[in-house]
GUTI-43697 format. One record per residue (C-alpha): residue number from 1; x, y, z. Coordinates in Angstrom, 3 decimals, decimal comma, padded with zeros to 6 digits. Example, Ala and Ser with C-alpha at 12.3 -4.5 7.8 and 13.67 -1.06 7.14 Angstrom:
+-----+----------+----------+----------+
!  nr !       c1 !       c2 !       c3 !
+-----+----------+----------+----------+
!   1 !  012,300 ! -004,500 !  007,800 !
!   2 !  013,670 ! -001,060 !  007,140 !
+-----+----------+----------+----------+
This chain:
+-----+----------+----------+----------+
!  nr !       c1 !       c2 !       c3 !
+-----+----------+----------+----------+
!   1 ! -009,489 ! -035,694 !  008,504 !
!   2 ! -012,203 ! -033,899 !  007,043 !
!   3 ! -012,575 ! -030,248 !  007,670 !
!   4 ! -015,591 ! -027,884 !  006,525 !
!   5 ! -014,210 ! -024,430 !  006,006 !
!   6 ! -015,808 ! -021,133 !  005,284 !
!   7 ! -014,312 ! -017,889 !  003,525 !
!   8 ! -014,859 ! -014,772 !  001,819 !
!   9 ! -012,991 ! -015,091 ! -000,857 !
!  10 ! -010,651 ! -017,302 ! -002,893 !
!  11 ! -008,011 ! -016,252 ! -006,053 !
!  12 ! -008,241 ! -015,886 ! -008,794 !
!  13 ! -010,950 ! -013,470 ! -007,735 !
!  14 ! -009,333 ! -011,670 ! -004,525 !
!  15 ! -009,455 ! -008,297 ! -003,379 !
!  16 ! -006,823 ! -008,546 ! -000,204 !
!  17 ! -004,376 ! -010,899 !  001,218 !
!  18 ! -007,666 ! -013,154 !  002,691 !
!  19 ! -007,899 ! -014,756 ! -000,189 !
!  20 ! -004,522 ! -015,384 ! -001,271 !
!  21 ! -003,855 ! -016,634 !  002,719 !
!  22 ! -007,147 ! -018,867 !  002,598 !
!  23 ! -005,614 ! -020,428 ! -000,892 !
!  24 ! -001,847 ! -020,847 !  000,224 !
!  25 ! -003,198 ! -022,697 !  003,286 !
!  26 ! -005,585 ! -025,126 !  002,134 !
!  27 ! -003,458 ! -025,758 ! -000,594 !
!  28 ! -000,267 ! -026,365 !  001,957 !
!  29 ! -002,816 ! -028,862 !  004,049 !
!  30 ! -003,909 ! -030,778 !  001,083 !
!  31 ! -000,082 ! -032,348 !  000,764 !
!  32 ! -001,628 ! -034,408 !  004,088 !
!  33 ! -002,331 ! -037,149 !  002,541 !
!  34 ! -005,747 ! -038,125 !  004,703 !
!  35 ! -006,627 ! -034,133 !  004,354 !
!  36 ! -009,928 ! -033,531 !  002,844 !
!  37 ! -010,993 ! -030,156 !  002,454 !
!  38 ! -014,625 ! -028,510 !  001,370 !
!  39 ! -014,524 ! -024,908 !  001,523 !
!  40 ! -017,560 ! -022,776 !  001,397 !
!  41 ! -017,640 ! -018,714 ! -000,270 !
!  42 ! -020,521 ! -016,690 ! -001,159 !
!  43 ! -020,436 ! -016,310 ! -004,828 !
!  44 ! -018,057 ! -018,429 ! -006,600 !
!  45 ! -016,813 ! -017,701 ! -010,233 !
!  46 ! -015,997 ! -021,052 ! -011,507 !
!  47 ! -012,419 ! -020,461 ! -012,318 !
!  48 ! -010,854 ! -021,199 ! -008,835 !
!  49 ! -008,919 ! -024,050 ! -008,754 !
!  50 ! -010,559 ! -027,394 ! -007,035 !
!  51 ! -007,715 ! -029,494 ! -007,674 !
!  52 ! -006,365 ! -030,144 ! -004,161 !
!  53 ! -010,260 ! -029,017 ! -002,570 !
!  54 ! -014,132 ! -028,929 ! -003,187 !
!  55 ! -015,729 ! -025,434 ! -003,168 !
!  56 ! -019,302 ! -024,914 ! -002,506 !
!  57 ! -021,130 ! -021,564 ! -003,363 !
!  58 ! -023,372 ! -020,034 ! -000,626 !
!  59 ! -025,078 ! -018,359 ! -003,544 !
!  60 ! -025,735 ! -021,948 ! -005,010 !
!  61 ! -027,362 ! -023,769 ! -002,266 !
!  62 ! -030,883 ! -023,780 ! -002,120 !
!  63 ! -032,266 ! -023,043 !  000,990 !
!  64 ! -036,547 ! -022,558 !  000,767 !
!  65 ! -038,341 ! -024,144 ! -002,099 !
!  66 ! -041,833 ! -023,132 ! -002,533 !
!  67 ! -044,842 ! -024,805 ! -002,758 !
!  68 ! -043,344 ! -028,170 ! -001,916 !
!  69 ! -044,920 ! -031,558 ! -000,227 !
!  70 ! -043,501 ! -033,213 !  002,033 !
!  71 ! -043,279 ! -036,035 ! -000,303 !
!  72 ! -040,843 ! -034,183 ! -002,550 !
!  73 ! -038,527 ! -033,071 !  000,160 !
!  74 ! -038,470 ! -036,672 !  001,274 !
!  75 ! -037,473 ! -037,774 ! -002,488 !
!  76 ! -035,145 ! -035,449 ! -002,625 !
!  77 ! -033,570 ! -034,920 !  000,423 !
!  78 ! -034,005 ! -038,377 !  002,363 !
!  79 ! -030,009 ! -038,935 !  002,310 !
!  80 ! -029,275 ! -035,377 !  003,624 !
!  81 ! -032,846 ! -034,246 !  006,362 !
!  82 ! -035,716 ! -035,617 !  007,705 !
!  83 ! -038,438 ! -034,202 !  005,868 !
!  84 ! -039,700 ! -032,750 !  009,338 !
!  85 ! -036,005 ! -031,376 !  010,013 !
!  86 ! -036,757 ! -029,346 !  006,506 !
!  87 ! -040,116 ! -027,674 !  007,019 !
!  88 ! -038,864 ! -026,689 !  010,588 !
!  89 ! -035,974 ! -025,225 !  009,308 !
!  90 ! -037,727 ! -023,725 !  006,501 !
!  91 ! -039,487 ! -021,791 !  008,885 !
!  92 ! -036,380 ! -020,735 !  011,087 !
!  93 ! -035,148 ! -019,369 !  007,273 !
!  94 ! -038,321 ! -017,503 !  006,107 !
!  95 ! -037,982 ! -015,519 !  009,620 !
!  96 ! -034,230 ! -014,482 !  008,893 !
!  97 ! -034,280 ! -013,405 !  005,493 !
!  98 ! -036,691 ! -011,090 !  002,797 !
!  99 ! -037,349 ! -012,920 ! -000,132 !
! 100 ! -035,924 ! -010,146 ! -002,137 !
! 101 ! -032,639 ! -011,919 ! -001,743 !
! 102 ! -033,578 ! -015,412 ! -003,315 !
! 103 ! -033,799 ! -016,182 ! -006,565 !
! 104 ! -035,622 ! -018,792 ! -008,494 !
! 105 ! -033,799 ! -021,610 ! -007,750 !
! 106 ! -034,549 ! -021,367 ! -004,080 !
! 107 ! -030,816 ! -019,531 ! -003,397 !
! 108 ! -029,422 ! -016,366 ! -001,901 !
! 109 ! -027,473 ! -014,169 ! -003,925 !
! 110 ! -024,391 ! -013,026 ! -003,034 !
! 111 ! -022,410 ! -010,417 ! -004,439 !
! 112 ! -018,819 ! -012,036 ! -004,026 !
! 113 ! -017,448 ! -008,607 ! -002,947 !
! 114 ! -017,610 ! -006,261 !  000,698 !
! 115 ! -021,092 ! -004,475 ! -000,559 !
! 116 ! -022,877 ! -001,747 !  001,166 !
! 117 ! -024,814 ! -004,606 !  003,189 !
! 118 ! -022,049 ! -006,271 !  004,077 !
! 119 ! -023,444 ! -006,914 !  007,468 !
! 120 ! -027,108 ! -008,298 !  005,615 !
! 121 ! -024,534 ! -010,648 !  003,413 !
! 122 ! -023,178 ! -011,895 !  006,616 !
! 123 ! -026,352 ! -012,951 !  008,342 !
! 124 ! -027,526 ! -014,323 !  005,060 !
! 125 ! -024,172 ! -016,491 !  005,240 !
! 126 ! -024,796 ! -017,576 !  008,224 !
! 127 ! -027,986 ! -018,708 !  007,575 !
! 128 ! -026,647 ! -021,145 !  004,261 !
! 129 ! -024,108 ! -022,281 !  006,347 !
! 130 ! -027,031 ! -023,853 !  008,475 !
! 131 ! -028,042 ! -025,847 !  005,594 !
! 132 ! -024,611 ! -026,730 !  004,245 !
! 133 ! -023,501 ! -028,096 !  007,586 !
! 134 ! -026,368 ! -030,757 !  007,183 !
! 135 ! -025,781 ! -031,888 !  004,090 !
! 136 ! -021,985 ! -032,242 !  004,329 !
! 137 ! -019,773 ! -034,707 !  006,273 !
! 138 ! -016,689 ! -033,252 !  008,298 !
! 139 ! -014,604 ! -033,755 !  011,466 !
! 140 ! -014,089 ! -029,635 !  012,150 !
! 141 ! -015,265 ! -026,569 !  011,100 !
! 142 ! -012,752 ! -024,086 !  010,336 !
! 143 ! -014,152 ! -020,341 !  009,327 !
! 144 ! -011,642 ! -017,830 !  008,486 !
! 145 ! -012,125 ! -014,074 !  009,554 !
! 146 ! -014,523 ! -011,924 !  011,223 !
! 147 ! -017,029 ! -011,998 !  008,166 !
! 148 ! -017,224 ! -015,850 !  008,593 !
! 149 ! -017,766 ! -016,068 !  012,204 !
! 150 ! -021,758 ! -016,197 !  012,208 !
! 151 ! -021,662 ! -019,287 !  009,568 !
! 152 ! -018,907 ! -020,961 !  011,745 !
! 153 ! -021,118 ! -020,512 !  014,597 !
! 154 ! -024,378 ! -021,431 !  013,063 !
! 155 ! -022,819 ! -025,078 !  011,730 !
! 156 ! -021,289 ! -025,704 !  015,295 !
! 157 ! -024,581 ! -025,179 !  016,647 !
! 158 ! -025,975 ! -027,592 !  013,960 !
! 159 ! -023,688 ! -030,326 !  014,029 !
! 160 ! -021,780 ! -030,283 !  017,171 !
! 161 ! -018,246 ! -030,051 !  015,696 !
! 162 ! -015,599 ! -028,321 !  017,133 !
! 163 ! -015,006 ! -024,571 !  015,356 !
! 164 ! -011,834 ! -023,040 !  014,567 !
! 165 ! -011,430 ! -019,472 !  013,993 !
! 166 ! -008,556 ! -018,180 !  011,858 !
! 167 ! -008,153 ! -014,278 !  013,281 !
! 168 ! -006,438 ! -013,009 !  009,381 !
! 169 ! -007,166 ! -009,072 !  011,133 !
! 170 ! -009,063 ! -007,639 !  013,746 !
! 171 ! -011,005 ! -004,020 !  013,593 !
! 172 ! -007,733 ! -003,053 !  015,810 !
! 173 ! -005,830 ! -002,787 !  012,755 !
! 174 ! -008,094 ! -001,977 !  009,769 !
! 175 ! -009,407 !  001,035 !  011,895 !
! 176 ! -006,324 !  002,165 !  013,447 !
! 177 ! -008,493 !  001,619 !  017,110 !
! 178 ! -011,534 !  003,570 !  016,321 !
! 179 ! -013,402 ! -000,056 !  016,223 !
! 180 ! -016,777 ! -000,451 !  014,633 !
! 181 ! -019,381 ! -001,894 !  017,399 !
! 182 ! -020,913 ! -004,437 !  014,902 !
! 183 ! -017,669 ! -005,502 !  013,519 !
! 184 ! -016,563 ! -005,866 !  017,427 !
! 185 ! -019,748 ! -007,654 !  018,381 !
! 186 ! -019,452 ! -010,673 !  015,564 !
! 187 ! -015,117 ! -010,851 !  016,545 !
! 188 ! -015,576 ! -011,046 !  020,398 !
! 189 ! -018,555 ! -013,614 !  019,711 !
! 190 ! -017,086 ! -015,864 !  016,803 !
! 191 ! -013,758 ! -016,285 !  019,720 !
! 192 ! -016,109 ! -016,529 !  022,429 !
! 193 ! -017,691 ! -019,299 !  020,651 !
! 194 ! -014,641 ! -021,128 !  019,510 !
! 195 ! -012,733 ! -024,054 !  020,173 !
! 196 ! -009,391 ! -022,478 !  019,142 !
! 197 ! -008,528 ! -019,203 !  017,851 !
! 198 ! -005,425 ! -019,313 !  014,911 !
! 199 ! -003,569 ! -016,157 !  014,304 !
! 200 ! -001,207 ! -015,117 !  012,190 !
! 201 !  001,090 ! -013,392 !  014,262 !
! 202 !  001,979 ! -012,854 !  018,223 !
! 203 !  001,039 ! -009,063 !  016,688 !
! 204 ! -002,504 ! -010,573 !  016,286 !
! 205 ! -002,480 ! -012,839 !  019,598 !
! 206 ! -001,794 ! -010,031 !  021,804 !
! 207 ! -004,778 ! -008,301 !  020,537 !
! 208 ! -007,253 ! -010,912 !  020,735 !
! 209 ! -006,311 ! -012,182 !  024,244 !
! 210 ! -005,665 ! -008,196 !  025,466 !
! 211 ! -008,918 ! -006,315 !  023,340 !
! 212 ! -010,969 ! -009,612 !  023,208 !
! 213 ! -010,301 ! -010,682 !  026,120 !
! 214 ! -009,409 ! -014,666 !  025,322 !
! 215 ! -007,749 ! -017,254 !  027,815 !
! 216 ! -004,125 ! -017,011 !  025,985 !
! 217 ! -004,167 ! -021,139 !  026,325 !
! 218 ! -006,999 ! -021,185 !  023,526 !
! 219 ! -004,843 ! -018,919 !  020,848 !
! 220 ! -002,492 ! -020,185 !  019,146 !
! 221 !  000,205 ! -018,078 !  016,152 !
! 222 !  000,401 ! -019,963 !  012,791 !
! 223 !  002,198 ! -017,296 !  010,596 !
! 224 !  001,366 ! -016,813 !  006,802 !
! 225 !  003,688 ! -018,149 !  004,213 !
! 226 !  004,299 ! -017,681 !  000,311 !
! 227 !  003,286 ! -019,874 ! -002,583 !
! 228 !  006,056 ! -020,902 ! -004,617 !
! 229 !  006,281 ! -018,796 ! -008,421 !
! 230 !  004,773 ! -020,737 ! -010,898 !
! 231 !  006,355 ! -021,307 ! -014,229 !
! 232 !  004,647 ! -018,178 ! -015,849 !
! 233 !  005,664 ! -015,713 ! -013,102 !
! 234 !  009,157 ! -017,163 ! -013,137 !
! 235 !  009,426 ! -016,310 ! -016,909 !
! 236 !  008,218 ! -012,613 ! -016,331 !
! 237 !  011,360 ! -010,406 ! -017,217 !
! 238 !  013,013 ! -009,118 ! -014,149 !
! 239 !  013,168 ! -005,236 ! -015,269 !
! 240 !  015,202 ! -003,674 ! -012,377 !
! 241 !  017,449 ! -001,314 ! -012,809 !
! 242 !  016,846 ! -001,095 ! -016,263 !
! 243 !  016,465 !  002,688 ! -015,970 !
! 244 !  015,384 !  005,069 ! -013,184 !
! 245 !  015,490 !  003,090 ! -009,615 !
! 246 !  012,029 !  002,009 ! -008,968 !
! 247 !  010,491 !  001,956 ! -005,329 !
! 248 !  006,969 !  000,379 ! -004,799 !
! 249 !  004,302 !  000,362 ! -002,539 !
! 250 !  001,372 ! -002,372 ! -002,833 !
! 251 ! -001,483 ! -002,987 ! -001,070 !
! 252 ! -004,584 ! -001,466 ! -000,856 !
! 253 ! -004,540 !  002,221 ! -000,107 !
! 254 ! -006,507 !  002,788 !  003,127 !
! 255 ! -005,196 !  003,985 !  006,957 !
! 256 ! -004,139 !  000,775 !  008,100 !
! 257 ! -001,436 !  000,285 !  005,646 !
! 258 !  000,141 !  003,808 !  006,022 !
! 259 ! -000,012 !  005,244 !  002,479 !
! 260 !  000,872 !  008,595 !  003,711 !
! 261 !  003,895 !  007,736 !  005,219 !
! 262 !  005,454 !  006,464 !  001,705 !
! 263 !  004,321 !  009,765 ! -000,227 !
! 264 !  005,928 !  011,525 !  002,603 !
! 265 !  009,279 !  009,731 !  003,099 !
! 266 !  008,909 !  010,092 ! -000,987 !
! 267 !  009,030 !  013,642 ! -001,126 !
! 268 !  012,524 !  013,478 !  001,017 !
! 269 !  014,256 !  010,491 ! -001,099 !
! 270 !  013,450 !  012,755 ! -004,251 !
! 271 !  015,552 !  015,646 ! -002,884 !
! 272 !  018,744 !  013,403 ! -002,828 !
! 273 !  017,966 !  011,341 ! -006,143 !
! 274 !  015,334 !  013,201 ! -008,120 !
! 275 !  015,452 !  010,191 ! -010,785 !
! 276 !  013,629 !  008,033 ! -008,737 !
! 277 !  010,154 !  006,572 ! -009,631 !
! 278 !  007,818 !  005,404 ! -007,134 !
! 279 !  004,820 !  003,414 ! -007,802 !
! 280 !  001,733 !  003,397 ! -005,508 !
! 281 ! -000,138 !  000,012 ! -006,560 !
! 282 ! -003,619 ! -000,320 ! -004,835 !
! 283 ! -006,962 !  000,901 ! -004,378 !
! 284 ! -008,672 !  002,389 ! -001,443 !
! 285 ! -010,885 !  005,250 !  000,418 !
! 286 ! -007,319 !  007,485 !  000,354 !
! 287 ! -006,331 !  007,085 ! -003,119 !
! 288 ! -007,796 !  010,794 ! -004,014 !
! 289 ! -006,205 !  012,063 ! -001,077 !
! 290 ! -002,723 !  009,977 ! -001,579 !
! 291 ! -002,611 !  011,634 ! -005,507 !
! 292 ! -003,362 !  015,255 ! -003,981 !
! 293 ! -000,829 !  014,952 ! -001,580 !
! 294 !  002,040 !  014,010 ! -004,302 !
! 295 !  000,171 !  016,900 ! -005,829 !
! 296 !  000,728 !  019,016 ! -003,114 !
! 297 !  004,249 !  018,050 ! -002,324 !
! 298 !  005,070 !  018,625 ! -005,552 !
! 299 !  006,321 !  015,143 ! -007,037 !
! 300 !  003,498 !  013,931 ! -008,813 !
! 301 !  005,855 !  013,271 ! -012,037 !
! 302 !  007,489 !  010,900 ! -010,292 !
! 303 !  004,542 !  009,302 ! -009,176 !
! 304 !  002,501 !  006,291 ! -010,687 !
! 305 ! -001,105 !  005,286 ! -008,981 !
! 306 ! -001,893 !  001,810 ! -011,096 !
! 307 ! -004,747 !  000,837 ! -009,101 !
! 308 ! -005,834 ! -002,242 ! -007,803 !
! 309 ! -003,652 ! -005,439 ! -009,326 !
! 310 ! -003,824 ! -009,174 ! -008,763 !
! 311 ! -002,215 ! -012,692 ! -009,800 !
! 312 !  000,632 ! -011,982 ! -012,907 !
! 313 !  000,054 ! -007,972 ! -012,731 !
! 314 !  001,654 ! -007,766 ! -009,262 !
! 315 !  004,748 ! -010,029 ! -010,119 !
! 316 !  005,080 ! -008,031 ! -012,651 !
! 317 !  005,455 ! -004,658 ! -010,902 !
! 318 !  007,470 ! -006,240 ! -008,461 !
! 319 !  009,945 ! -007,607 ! -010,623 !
! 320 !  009,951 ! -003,739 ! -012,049 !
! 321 !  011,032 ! -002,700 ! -008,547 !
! 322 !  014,357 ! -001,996 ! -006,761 !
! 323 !  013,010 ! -001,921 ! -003,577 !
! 324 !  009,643 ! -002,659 ! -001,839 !
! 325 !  007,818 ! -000,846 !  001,209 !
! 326 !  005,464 ! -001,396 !  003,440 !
! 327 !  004,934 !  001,103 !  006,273 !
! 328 !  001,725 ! -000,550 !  007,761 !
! 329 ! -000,087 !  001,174 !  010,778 !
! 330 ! -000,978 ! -002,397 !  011,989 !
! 331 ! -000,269 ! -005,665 !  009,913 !
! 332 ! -001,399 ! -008,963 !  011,366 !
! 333 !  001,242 ! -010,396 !  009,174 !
! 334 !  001,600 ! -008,874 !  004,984 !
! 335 !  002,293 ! -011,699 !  002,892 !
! 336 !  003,282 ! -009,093 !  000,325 !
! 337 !  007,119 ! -008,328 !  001,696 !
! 338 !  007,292 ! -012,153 !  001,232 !
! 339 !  006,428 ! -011,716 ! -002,328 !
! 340 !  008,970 ! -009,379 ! -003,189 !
! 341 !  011,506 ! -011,105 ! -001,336 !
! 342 !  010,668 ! -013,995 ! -003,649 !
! 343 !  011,595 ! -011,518 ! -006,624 !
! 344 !  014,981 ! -010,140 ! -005,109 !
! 345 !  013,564 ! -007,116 ! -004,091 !
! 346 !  014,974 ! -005,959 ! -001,177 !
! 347 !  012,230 ! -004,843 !  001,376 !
! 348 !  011,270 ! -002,486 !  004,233 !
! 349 !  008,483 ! -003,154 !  006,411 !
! 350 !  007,146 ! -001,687 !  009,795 !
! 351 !  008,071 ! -003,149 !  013,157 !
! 352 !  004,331 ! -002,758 !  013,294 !
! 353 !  003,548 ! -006,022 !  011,447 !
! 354 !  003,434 ! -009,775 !  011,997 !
! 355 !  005,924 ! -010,512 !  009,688 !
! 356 !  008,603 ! -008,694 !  010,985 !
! 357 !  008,350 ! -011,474 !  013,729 !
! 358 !  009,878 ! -014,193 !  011,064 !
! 359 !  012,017 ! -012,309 !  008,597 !
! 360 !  015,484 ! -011,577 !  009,099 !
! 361 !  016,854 ! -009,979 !  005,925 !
! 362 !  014,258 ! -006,799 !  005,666 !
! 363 !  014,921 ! -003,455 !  007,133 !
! 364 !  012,553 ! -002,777 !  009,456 !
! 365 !  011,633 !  001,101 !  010,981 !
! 366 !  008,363 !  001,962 !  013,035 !
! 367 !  006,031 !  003,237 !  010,752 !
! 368 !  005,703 !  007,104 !  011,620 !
! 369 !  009,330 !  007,325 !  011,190 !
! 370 !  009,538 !  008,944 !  007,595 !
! 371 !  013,206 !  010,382 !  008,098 !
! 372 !  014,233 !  006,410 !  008,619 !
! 373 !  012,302 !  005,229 !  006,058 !
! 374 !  013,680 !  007,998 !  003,819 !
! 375 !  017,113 !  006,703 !  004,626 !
! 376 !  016,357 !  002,927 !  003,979 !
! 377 !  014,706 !  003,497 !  000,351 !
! 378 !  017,791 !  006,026 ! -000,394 !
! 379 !  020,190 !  003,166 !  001,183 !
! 380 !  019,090 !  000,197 ! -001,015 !
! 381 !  019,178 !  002,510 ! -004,057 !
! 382 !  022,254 !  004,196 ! -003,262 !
! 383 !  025,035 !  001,012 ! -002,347 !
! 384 !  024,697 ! -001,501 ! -004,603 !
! 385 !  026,494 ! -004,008 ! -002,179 !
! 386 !  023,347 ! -003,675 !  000,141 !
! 387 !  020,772 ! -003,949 ! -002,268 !
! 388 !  022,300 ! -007,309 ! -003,321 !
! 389 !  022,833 ! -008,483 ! -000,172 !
! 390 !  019,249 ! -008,317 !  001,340 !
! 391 !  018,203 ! -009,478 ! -002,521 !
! 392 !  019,957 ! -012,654 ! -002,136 !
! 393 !  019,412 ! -012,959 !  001,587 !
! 394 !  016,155 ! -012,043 !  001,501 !
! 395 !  015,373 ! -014,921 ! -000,962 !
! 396 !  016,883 ! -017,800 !  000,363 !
! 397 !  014,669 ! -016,761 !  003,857 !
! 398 !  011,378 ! -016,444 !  002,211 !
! 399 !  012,185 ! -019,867 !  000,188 !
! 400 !  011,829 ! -022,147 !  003,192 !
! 401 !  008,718 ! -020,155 !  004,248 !
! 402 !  006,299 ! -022,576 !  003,225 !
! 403 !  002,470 ! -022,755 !  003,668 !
! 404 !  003,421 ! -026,869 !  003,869 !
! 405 !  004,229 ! -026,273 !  007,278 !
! 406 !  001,856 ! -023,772 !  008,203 !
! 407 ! -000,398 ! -026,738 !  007,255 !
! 408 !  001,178 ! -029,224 !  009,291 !
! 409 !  000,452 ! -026,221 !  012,596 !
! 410 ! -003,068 ! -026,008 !  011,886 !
! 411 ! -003,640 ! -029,842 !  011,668 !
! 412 ! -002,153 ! -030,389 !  014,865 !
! 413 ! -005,061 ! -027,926 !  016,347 !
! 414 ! -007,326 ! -029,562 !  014,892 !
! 415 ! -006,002 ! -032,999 !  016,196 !
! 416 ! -006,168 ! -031,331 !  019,623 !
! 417 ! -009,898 ! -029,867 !  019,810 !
! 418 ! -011,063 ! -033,091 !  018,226 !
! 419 ! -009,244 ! -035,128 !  020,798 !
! 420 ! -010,299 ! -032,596 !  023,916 !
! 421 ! -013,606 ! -032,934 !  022,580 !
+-----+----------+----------+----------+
């Protein structure tokens, strides 16, 4: 089984839980041993690790050479085009895009980040993905989020494979409802256009077959998982405890994940243990106004705003923390709770996210409730007996959370569209 997939993003260079999802998962699928995955991002780095896939860069595939014969494109591209297939689509390409974006070498450059034309970056996906689905061999395409929609689209419509789409968020819950037409317009046309739709919770389900309006027999919930700790993030020290109790918050700071609510539920564990430390680790649009309102509530000595953190640096602030909170707004799933759990630390998430639906052993409060998330942080800090309960609990449940069968899920869809097909 060969299956072309298309991201945004891929560790170690990740700025949300996309990337560390689209890792886990292709990694889980490549213990198949018949599973053969190529997966496509815009700019890649050259440190990811190909070990178990093949990454192609957008940003490195040519797609216009000037001044050529047809003679060379022949040469060159015989195994791959007809020479006619090339100068026709050479002439879809020169109508999509401004020159300004290629370079040299005949490629589109890609910043490898969520610019300012983020939309432009899109289309200009898209349009590579075109050229990559001709040159590549595959049974199913597989394009993960809204951002990779277009290019999933765009290599159906070239090869005739079956597309899945893998729904990691919708605008529903980065924009707390107040959805962004474009962003709406690519969603509702990359499910439209699919043969399956993956999500990553019932959370996320509901939404696409209620907002999106999808036959529910076409959607399908494959939940998220956890790597395993490697070696090096086993042998960080595990610093809990070792003075002031510690409660953390991680992820990046921005409506949907509720930043507010923490600082405020904050303010009202500090007036029963004024000792504590919390930790705010993230970057967002309301990380001025999250420091301003510690500021204003008058606890910004026990505050600590790290900003944004990846690979080692968040195991280490986890394994700093006594407890671990995440009052999300709307969370298709939040692999991060299953990251502290991995560490022991016990855990509070909102009933508001997808993967409240599959743990057991972490307190869970709806996300506007400050005065019961106030009580859960001073809980777990408070009575020992809890706090080791839900840290040894907690750990054996997140263990047998693996992306291996999360894998095992998604191959059976793509069994099934292949077959239907």
């Amino acid at each position: 089984m060969k299956a072309l997939m298309f991201g945004w993003e891929f560790p170690p260079h990740i700025l949300g839980g996309l990337g560390t999802a689209s890792y886990g998962l292709t990694k889980g699928m490549a213990l198949q041993p018949d599973m053969d995955i190529t997966f496509v991002i815009p700019k890649p780095w050259g440190d990811e690790d190909q070990s178990f896939l093949k990454i192609i860069g957008a940003g490195n595939t040519p797609v216009v050479w000037r001044d050529v014969s047809a003679e060379y494109v022949s040469e060159r591209l015989s195994k791959y085009m007809d020479p006619q297939e090339y100068f026709r689509l050479r002439d879809h390409i020169y109508a999509d895009f401004s020159y300004r974006h290629v370079n040299d070498l005949g490629c589109i450059e890609f910043s490898g980040r969520y610019p300012d034309n983020l939309l432009e970056e899109i289309n200009n996906y898209s349009i590579v993905a075109g050229v990559i689905a001709r040159t590549e061999q595959y049974d199913v395409i597989h394009a993960h989020d809204w951002l990779t929609y277009p290019a999933g689209i765009h290599a159906k419509n070239v090869s005739g494979k079956p597309m899945v789409i893998h729904v990691h968020a919708t605008d529903y819950d980065r924009s707390r409802g107040n959805v962004n037409p474009d962003v709406y317009a690519i969603e509702k046309d990359g499910m439209d256009n699919a043969d399956h739709i993956i999500t990553v919770s019932n959370l996320t389900r509901n939404t696409v077959i209620e907002k999106y309006h999808q036959n529910p027999s076409k959607v399908t919930t494959v939940h998220n998982a956890v790597e395993p700790m490697s070696p090096e993030i086993l042998a960080i020290q595990d610093k809990k405890g070792v003075k002031d109790k510690v409660i953390t918050f991680l992820g990046r700071i921005t409506m949907q994940k509720g930043p507010e609510y923490f600082v405020e539920a904050a303010a009202k564990v500090l007036q029963k243990a004024p000792s504590t430390r919390f930790v705010m680790a993230g970057s967002g649009d309301m990380m001025d106004q999250m420091i301003r309102l510690a500021a204003r509530r008058d606890i910004s000595d026990r505050f600590h705003f790290t900003g944004f953190m990846k690979g080692k640096q968040v195991y280490e602030v986890l394994k700093s923390s006594d407890v671990y909170v995440m009052p999300s707004v709307s969370e298709p799933f939040g692999i991060s709770p299953l990251e502290a759990m991995q560490c022991g630390v016990p855990s509070i998430i909102s009933k508001q996210s997808g993967c409240a639906e599959i743990l057991d052993y972490a307190i869970k409060i709806d996300y506007w409730d400050i005065e019961a998330l106030a009580d859960a942080m001073y809980s777990i800090i408070t009575y020992p007996a809890m706090a080791q309960f839900l840290k040894e609990e907690g750990k054996k449940e997140v263990d047998e959370i693996k992306w291996e069968y999360a894998g095992r899920k998604v191959r059976a869809i793509y069994d099934n569209v292949i077959n239907n097909r």
